[in-house]
N, C-alpha and C positions, 0 to 999 in steps of 0.2 A: 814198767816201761810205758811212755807215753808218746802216743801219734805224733810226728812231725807238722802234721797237715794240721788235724782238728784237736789233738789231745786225748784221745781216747786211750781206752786202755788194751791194751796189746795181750795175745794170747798165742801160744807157741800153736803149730798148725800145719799146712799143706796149702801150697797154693801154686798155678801154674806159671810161669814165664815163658815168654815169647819176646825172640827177637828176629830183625830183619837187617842183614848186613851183604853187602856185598853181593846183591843177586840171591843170599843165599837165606833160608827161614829155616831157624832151628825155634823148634814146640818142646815143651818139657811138661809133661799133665802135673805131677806134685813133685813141688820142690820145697821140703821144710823151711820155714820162716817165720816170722812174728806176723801176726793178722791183726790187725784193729779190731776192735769190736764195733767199732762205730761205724766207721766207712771203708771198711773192708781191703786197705791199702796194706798191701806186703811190705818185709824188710826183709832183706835173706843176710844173713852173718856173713863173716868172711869165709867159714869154708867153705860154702856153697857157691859164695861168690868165683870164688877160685876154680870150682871144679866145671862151674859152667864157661871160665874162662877158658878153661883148657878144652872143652867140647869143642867151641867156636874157635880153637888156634888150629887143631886137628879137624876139624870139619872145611876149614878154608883151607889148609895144605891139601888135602884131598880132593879136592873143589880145583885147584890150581893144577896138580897131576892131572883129572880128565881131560883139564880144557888143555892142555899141551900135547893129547893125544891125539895122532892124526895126523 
């Protein structure tokens, strides 16, 4: 498998993601994916993609329940 970016070659691994939505910051320290060797750019497959999707669908319903509390 080779890098999108530079070409490099790709090695399976651990790497963090972070996103910022909605007021809201979800961190994740390792999440399996494919790492560059070159320039250190992640790729997460689809089921990681998925399960991080469902973090952020359940992190913003709960996010939504406080702010209506009150």
């Amino acid at each position: 498998m080779k890098c999108l970016y530079c070409k490099g070659e790709m090695r399976k691994g651990k790497a963090p993601f972070h996103v910022d939505r909605k007021g809201l910051h979800l961190t994740l320290d390792e999440v399996s994916a494919w790492i560059c060797n070159q320039c250190g750019e992640p790729y997460f497959e689809e089921m990681e993609v998925e399960s991080i999707q469902a973090m952020i669908n359940t992190v913003e319903h709960e996010a939504r329940k406080l702010a209506s509390v009150g």
